[in-house]
N, C-alpha and C positions, 0 to 999 in steps of 0.2 A: 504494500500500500504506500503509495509516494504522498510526500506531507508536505506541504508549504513550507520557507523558511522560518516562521514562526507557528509553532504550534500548542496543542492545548495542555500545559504544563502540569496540569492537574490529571491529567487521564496518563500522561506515561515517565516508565523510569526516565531520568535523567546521568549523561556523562557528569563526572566531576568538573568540563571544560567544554559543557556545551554552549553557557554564555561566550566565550572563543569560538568556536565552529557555527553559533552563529551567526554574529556579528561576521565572521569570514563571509557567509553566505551560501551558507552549508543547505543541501535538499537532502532531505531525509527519509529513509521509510522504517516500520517499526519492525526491531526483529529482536526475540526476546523479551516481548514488552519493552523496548527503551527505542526511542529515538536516536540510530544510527547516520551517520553522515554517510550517504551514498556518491556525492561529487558534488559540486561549489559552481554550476553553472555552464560548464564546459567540460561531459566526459571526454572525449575525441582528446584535447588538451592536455589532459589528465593523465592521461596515457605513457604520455612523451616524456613527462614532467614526471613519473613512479619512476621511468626506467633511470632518468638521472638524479635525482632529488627531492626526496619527498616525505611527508610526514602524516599518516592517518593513524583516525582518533578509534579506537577499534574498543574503545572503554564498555560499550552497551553489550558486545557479543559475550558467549557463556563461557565460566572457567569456574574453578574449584579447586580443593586442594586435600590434600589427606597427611598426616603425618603421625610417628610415634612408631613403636616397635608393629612389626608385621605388617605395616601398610604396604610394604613392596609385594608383600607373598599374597597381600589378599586383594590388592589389585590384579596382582596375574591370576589370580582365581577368577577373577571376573572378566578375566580374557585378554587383559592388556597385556601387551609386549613391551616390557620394561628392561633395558640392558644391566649388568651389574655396576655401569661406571657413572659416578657421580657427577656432579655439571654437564649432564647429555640431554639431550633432550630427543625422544625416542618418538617416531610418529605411529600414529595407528590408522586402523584403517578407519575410512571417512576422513581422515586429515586433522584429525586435533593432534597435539601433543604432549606427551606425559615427559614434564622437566625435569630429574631427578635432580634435587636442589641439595641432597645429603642422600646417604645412605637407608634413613628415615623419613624421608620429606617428601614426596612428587605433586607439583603444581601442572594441574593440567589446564591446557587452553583451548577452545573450540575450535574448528577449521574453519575456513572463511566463509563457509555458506550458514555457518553461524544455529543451524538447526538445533545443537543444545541435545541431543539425542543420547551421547555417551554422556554426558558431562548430566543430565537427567536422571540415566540409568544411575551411573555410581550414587548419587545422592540419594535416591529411592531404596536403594539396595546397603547400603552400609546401615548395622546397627549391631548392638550389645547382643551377645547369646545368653543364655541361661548357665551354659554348662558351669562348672567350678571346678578346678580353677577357669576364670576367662580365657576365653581366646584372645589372644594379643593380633588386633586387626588393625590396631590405630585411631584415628579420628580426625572427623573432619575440619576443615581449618574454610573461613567464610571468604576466599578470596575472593568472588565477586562485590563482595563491596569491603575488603582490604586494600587492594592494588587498583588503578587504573593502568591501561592496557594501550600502548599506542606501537603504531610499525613506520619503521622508517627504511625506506629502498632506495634503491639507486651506485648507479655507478662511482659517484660521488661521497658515499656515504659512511666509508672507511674513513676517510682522508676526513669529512665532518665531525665527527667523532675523535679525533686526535687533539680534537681544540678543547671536548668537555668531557672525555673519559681516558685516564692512563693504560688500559688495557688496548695492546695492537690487534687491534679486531681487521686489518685487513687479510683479504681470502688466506694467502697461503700460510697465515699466522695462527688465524681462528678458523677455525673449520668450520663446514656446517650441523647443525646442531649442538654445537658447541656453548656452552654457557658462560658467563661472565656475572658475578654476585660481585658488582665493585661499587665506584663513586663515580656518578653523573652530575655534571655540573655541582659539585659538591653536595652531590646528597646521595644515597645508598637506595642501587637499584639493581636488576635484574636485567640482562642482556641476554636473549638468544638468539643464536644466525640460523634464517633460516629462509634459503633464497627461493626468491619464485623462479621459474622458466620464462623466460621472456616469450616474446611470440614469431622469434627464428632460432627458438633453441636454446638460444646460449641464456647462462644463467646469471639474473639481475641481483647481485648483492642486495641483502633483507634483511632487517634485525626486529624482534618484537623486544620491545623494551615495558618492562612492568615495574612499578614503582608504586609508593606512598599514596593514598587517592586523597589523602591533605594534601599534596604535595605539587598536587597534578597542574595547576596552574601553571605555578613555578617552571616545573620542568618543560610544558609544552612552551610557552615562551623562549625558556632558554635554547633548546633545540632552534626554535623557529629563528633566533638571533645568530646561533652558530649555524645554520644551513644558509642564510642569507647571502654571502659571498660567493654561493654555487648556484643562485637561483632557483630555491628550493622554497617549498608552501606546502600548504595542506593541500592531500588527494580524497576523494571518499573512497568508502569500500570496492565499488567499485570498478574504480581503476587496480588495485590490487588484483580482482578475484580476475582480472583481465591478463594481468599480468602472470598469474597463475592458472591458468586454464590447463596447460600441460603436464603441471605435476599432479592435479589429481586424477 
């Protein structure tokens, strides 16, 4: 359902930076119940402008989290394909991704058609046994509304990232799915690469960056100030799932 750039504020969730992606002049449609930025007035543009520098607000789509002893073993009971190495981030099918942020920890994030389907299931399906002693399963942790959620792609976007993160996230440094738990623009965030397929193949350097959702303002400006030099702006989703067509 496509929404005017002002919409009815009372009928749906809200990003932590939607007064931003307003004011950009963000068109929206609802997915998850919240009003996501689908493109800013020009997809055709949008396009061009992901593959070299760009920043979407990806805060509305579904994620969750699980942590504590046995969350790795009773996620893979529930099907997921979890690696044993920590700061990875393991894809599943349908395209979300299970981050393994510790040994204990996995932060998962929904794929870009945003459907909420696994990220659903797990939450439905985790809960306390009876038996005694407990089964050590873990528990859930509320990351959709802990972290806000944004991606930033483009060719460009290593070399971006040198200005407001110490970690060398260019390709043959950082791998894909590779993690980074460091400091962004001096505040403490989550970094994982993870590239789309452009639309002749070759693949468009990607980072989904999750962070503080007090925080959110802050950091989306500051990215916006450090991309500025590259001609970088906000894309909606959009232009992303375009730039990803091939990988899922």
């Amino acid at each position: 359902m496509a929404l005017p750039k002002v919409f009815a504020q009372n009928q749906l969730r809200r990003s932590p930076i939607y007064r931003e992606t307003q004011a950009a002049g963000a068109f929206c449609e609802v997915i998850n119940s919240c009003a996501v930025p689908m493109h800013y007035g020009s997809p055709d543009s949008e396009l061009g402008r992901a593959q070299k520098m760009a920043i979407a607000d990806l805060s509305g789509l579904p994620r969750t989290g699980f942590k504590g002893a046995g969350t790795a073993d009773w996620l893979q009971g529930q099907g997921l394909s979890i690696g044993a190495d920590s700061n990875m981030a393991y894809r599943q099918e349908g395209g979300a991704l299970a981050a393994r942020l510790a040994p204990t920890e996995i932060f998962l994030i929904d794929g870009l058609e945003g459907t909420g389907a696994l990220i659903d299931k797990l939450n439905g399906a985790w809960s306390w046994g009876t038996e005694k002693p407990r089964k050590l399963i873990g528990y859930p942790m509320p990351r959709q509304d802990s972290h806000a959620w944004f991606m930033i792609t483009g060719s460009a976007a290593p070399e971006m990232f040198a200005k407001i993160c110490g970690v060398d996230l260019r390709p043959h440094k950082f791998r894909p799915g590779q993690i980074a738990q460091t400091s962004l623009a001096k505040m403490s965030g989550i970094v994982i690469r993870d590239d789309p397929i452009g639309p002749n193949g070759g693949a468009i350097p990607g980072f989904h960056l999750l962070a503080d959702v007090a925080s959110a303002e802050y950091l989306w400006g500051a990215v916006l100030d450090a991309m500025s030099e590259f001609g970088g702006a906000p894309v909606g989703l959009q232009a992303l799932r375009r730039l990803g067509e091939a990988q899922t």
